[in-house]
PDB file of N, CA, C and O in Angstrom:
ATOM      1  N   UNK A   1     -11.790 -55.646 -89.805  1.00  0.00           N
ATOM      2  CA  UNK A   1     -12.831 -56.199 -88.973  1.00  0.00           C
ATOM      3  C   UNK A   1     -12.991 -57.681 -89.317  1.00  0.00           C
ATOM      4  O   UNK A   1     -13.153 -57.999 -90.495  1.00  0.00           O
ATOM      5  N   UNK A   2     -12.953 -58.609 -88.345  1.00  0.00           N
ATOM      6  CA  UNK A   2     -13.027 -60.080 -88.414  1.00  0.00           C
ATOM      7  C   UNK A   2     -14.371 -60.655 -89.075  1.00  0.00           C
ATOM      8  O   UNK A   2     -15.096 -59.705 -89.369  1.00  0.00           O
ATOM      9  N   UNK A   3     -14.815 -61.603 -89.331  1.00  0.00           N
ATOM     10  CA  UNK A   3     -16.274 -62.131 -89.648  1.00  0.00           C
ATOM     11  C   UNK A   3     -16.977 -62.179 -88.131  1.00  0.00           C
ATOM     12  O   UNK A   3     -18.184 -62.049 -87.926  1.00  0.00           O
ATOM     13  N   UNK A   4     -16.101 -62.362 -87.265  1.00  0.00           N
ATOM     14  CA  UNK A   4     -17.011 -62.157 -85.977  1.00  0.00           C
ATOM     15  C   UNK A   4     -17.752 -61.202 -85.380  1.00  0.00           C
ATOM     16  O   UNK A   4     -18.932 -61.142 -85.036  1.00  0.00           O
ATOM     17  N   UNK A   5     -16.855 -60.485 -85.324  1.00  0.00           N
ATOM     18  CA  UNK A   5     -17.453 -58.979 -85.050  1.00  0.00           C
ATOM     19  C   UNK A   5     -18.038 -58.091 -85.909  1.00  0.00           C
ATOM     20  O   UNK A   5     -18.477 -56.992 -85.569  1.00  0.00           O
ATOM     21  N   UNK A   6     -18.058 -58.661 -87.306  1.00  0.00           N
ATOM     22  CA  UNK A   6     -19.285 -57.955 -88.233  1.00  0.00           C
ATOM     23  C   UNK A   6     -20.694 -58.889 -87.765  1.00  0.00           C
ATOM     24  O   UNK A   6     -21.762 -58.428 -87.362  1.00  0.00           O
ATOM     25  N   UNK A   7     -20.391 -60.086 -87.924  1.00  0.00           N
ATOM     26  CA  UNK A   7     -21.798 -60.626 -86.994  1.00  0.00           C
ATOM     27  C   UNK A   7     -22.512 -60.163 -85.653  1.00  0.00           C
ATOM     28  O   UNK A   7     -23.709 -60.081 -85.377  1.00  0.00           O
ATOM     29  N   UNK A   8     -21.235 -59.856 -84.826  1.00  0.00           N
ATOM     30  CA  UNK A   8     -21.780 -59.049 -83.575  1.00  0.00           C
ATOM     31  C   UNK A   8     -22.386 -57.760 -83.528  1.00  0.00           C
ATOM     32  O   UNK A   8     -23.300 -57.392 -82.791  1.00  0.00           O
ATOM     33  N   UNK A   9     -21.654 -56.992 -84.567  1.00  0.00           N
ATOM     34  CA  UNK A   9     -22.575 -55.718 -85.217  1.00  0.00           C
ATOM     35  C   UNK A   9     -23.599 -55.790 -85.740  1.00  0.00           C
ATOM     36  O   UNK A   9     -24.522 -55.112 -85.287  1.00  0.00           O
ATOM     37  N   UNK A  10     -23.818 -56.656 -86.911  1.00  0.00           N
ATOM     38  CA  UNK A  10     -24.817 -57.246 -86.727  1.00  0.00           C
ATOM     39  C   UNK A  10     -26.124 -57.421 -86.298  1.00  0.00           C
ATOM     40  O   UNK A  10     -27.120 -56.737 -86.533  1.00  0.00           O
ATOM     41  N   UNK A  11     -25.989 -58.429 -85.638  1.00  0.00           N
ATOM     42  CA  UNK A  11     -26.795 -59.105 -84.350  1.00  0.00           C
ATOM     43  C   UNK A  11     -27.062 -57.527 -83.732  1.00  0.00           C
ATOM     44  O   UNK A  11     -28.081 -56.948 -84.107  1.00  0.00           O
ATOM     45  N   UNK A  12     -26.135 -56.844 -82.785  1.00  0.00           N
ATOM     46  CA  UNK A  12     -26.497 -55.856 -82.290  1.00  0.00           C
ATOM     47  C   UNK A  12     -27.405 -54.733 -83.089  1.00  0.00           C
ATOM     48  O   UNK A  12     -28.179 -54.037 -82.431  1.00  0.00           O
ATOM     49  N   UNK A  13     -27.315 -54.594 -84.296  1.00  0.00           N
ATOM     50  CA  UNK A  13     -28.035 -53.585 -85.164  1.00  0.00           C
ATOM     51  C   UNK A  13     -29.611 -54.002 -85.650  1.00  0.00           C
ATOM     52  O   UNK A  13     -30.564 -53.343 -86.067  1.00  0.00           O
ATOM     53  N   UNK A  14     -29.355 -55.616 -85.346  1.00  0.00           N
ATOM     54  CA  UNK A  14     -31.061 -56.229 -85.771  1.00  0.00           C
ATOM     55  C   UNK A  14     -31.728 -56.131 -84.797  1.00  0.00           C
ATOM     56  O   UNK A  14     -32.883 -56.424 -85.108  1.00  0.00           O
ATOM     57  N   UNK A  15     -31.615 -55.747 -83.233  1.00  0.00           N
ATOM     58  CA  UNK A  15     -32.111 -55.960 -81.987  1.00  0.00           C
ATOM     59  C   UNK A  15     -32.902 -54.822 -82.333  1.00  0.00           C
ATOM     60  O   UNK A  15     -34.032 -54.834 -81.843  1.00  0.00           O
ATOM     61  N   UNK A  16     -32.441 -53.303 -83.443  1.00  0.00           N
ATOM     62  CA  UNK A  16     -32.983 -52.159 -82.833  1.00  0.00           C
ATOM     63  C   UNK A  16     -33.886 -51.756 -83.986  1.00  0.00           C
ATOM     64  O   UNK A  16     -34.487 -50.682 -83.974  1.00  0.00           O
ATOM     65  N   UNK A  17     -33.989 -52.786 -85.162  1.00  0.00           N
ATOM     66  CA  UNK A  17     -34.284 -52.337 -86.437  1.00  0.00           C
ATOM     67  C   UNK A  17     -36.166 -52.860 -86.124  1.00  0.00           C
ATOM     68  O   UNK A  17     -36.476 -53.692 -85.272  1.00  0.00           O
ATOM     69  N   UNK A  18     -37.104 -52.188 -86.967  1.00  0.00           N
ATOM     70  CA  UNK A  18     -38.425 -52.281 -86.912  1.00  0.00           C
ATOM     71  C   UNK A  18     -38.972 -53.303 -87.317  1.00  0.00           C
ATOM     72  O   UNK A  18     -39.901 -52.496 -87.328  1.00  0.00           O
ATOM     73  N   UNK A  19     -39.448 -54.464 -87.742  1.00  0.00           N
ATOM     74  CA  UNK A  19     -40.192 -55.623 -88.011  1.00  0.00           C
ATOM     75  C   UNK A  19     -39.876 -55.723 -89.420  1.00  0.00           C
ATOM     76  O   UNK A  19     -39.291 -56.580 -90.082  1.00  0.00           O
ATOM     77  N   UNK A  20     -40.542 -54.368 -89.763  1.00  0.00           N
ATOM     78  CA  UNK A  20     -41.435 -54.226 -91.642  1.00  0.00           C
ATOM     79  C   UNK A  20     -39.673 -53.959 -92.133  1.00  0.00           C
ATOM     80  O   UNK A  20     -39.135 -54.184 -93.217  1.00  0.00           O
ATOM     81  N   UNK A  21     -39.485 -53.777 -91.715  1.00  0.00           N
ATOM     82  CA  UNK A  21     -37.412 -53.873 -92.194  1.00  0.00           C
ATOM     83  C   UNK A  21     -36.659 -54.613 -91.872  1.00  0.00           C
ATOM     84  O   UNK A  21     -35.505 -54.650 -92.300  1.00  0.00           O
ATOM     85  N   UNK A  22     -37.244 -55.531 -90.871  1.00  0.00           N
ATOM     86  CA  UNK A  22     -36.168 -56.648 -91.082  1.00  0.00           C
ATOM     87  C   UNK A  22     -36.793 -58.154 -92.048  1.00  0.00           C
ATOM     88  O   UNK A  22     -36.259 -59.245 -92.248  1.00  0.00           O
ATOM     89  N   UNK A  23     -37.906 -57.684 -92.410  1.00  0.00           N
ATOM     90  CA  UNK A  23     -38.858 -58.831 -93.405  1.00  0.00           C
ATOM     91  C   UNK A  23     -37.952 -58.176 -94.437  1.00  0.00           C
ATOM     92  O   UNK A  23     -37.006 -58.941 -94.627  1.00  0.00           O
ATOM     93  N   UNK A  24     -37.838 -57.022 -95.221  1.00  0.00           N
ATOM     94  CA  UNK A  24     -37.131 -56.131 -96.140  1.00  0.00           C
ATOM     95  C   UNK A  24     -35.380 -57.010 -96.058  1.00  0.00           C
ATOM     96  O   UNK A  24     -34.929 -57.115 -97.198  1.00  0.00           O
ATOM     97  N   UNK A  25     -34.873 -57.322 -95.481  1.00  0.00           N
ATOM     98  CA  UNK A  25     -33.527 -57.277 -94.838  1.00  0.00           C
ATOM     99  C   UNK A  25     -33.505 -58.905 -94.823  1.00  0.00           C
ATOM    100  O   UNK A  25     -32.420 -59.466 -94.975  1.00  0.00           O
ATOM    101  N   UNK A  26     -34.426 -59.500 -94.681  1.00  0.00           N
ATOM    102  CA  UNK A  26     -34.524 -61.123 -94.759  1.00  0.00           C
ATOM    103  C   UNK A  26     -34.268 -61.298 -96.551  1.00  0.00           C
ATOM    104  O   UNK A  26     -33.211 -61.497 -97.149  1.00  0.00           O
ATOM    105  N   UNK A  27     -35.497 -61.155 -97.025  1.00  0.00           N
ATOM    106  CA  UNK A  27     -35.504 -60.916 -98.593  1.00  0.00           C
ATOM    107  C   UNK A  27     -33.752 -60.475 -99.184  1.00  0.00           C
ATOM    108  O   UNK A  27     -32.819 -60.892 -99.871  1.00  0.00           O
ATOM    109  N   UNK A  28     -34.104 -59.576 -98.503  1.00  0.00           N
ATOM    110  CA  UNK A  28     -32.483 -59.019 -99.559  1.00  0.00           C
ATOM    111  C   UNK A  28     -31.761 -60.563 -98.995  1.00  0.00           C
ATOM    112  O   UNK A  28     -31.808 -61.644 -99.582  1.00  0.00           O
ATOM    113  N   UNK A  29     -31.173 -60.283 -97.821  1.00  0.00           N
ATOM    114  CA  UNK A  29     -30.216 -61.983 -97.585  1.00  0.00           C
ATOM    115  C   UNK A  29     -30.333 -63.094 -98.233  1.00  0.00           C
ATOM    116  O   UNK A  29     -29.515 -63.830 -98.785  1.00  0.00           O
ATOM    117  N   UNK A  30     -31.383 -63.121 -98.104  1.00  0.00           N
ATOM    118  CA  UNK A  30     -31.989 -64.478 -99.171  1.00  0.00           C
ATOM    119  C   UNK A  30     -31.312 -64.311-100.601  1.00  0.00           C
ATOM    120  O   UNK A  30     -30.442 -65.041-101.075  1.00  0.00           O
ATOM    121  N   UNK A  31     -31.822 -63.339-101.112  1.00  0.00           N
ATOM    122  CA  UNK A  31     -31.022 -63.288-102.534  1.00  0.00           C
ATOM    123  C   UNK A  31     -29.720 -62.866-102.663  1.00  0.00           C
ATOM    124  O   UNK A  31     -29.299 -62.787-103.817  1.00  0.00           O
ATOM    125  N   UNK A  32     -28.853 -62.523-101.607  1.00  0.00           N
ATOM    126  CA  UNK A  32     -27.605 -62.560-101.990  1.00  0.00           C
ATOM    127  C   UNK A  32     -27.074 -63.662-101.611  1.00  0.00           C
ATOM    128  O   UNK A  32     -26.175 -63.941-102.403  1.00  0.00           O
ATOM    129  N   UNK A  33     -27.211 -64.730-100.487  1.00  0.00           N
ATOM    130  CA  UNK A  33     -27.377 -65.801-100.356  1.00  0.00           C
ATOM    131  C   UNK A  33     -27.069 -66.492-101.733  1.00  0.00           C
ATOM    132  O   UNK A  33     -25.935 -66.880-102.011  1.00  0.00           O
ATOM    133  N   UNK A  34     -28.270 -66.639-102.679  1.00  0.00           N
ATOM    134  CA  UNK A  34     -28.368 -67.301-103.855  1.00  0.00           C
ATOM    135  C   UNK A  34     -26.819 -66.488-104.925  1.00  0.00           C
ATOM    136  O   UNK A  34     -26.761 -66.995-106.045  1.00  0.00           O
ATOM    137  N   UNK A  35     -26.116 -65.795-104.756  1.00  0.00           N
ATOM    138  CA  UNK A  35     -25.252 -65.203-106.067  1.00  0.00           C
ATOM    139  C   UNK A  35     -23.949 -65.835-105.816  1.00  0.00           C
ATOM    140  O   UNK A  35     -23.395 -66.104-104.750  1.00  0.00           O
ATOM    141  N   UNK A  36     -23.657 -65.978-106.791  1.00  0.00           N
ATOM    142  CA  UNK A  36     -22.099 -66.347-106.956  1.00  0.00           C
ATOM    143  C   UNK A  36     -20.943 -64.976-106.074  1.00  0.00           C
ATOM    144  O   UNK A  36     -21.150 -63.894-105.525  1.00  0.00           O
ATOM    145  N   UNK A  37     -20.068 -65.597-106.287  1.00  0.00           N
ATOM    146  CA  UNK A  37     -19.113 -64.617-105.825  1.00  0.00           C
ATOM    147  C   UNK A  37     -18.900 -63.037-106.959  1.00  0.00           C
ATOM    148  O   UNK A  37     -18.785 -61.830-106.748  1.00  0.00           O
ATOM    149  N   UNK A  38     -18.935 -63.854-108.073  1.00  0.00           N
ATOM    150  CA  UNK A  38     -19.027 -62.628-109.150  1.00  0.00           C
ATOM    151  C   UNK A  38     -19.932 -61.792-109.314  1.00  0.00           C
ATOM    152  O   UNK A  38     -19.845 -60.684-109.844  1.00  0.00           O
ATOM    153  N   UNK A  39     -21.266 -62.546-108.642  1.00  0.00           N
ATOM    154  CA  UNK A  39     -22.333 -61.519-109.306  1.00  0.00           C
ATOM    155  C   UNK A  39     -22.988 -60.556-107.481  1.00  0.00           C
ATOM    156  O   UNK A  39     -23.881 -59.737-107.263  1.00  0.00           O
ATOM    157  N   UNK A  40     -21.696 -61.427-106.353  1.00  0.00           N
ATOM    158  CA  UNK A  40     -21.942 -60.236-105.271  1.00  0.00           C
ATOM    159  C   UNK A  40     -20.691 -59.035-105.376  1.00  0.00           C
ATOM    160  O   UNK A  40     -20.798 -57.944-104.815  1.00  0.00           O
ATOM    161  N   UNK A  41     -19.424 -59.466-106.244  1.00  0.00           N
ATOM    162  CA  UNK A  41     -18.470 -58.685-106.220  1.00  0.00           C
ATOM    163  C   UNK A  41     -19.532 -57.430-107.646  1.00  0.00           C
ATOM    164  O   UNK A  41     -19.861 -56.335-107.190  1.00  0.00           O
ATOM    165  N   UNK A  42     -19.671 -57.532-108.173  1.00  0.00           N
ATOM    166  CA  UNK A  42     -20.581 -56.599-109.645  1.00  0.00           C
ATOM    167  C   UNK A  42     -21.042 -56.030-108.603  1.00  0.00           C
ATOM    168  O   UNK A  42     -20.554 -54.966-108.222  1.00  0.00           O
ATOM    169  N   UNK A  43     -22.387 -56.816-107.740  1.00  0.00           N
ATOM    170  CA  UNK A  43     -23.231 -55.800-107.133  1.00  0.00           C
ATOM    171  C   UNK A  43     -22.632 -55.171-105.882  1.00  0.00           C
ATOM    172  O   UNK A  43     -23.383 -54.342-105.368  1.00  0.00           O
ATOM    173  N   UNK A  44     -21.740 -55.315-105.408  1.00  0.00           N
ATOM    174  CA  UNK A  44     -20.724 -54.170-104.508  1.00  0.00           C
ATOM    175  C   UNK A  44     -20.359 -52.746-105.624  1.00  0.00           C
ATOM    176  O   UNK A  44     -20.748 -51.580-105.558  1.00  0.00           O
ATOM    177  N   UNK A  45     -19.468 -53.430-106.609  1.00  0.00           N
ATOM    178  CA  UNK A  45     -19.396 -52.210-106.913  1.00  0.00           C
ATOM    179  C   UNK A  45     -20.269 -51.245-108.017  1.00  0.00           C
ATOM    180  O   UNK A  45     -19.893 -50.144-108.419  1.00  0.00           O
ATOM    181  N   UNK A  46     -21.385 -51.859-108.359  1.00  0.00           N
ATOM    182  CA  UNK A  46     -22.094 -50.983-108.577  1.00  0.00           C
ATOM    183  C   UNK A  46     -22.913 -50.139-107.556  1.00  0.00           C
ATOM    184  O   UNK A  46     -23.639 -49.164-107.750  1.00  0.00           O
ATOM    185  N   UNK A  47     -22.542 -50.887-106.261  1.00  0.00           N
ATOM    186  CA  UNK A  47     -23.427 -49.832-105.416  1.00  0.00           C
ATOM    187  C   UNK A  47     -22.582 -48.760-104.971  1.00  0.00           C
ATOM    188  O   UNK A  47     -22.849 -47.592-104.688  1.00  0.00           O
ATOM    189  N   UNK A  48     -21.233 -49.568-104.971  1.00  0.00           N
ATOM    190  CA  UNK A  48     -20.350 -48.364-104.522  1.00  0.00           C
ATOM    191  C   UNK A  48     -20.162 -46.928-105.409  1.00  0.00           C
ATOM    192  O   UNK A  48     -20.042 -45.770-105.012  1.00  0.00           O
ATOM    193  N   UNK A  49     -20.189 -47.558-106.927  1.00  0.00           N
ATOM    194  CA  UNK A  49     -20.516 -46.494-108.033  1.00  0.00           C
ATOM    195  C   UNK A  49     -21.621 -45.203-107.739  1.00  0.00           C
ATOM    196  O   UNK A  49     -21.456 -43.984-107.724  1.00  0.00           O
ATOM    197  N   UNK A  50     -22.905 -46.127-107.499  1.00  0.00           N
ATOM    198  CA  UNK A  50     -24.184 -45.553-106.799  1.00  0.00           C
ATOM    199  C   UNK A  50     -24.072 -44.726-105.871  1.00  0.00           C
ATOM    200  O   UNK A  50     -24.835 -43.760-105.847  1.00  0.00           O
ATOM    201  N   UNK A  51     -23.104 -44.902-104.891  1.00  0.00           N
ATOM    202  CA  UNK A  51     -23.320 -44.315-103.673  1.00  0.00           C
ATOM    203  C   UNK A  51     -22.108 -42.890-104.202  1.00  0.00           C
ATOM    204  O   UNK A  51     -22.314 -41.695-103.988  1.00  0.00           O
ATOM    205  N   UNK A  52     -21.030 -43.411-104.827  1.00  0.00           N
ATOM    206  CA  UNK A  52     -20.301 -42.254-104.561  1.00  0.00           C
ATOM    207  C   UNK A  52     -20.659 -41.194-105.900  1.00  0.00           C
ATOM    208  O   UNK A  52     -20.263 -40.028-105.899  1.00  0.00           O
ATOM    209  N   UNK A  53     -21.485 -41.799-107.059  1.00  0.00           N
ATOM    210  CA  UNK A  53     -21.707 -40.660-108.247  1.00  0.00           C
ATOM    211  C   UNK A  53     -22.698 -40.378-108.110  1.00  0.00           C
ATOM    212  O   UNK A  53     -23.252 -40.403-109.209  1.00  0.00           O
ATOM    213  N   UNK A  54     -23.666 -39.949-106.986  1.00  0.00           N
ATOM    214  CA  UNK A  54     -25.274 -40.098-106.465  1.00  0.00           C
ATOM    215  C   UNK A  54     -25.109 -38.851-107.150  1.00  0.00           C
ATOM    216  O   UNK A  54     -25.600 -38.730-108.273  1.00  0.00           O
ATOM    217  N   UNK A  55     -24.572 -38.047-106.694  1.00  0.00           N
ATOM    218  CA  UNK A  55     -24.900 -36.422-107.345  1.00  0.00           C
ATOM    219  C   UNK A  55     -25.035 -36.297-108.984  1.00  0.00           C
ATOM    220  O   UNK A  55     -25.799 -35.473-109.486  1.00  0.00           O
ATOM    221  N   UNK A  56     -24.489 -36.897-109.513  1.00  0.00           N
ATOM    222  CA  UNK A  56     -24.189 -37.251-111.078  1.00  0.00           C
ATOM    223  C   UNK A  56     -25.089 -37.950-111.512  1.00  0.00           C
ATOM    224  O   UNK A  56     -25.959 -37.393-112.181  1.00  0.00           O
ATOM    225  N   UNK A  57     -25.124 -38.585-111.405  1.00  0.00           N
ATOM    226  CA  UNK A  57     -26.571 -39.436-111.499  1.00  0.00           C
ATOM    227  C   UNK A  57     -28.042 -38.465-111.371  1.00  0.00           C
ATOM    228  O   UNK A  57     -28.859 -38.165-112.241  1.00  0.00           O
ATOM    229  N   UNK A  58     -27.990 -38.142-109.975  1.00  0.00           N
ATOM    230  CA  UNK A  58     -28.888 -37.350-110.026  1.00  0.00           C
ATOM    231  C   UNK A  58     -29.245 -36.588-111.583  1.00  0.00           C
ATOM    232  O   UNK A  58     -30.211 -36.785-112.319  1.00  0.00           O
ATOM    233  N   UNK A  59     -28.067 -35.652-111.759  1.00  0.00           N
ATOM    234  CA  UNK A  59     -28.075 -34.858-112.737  1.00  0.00           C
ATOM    235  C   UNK A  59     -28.206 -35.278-114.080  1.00  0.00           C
ATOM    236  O   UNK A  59     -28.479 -34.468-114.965  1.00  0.00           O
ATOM    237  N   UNK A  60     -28.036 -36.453-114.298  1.00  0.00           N
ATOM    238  CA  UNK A  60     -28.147 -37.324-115.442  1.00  0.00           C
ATOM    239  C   UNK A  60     -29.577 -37.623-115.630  1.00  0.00           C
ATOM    240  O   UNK A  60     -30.194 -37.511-116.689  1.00  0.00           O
ATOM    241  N   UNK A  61     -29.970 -37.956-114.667  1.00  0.00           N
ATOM    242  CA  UNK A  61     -31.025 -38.318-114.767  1.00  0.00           C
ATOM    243  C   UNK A  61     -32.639 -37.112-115.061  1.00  0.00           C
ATOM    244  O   UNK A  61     -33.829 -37.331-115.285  1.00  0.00           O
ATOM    245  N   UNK A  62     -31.789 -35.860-114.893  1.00  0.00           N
ATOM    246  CA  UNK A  62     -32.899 -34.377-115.162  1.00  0.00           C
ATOM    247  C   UNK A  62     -32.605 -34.253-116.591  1.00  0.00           C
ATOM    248  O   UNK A  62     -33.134 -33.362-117.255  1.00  0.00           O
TER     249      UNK A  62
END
């Protein structure tokens, strides 16, 4: 997928999103905005970590 057409997705996905979440969604931008390349590549894959050991985690966390 190009940088264009993730913008157009995008754009199209902010048209449908609620107010109180896109103030939520400003904030976040803003601060990834501010990160280096290293510290947005870390926080990719710790989310990706997040997202795919959710169950494990879970359980770690009982």
């Amino acid at each position: 997928m190009t940088t264009k057409q993730i913008k157009t997705e995008i754009q199209a996905l902010l048209d449908t999103i609620p107010e109180s979440v896109l103030r939520d969604l400003l904030a976040y931008l803003r601060e990834a905005q501010k990160q280096t390349k290293d510290q947005a590549a870390l926080t990719s894959h710790l989310r990706k970590i997040i997202h795919e050991d959710r169950e494990l985690l879970e359980k770690l966390a009982q």
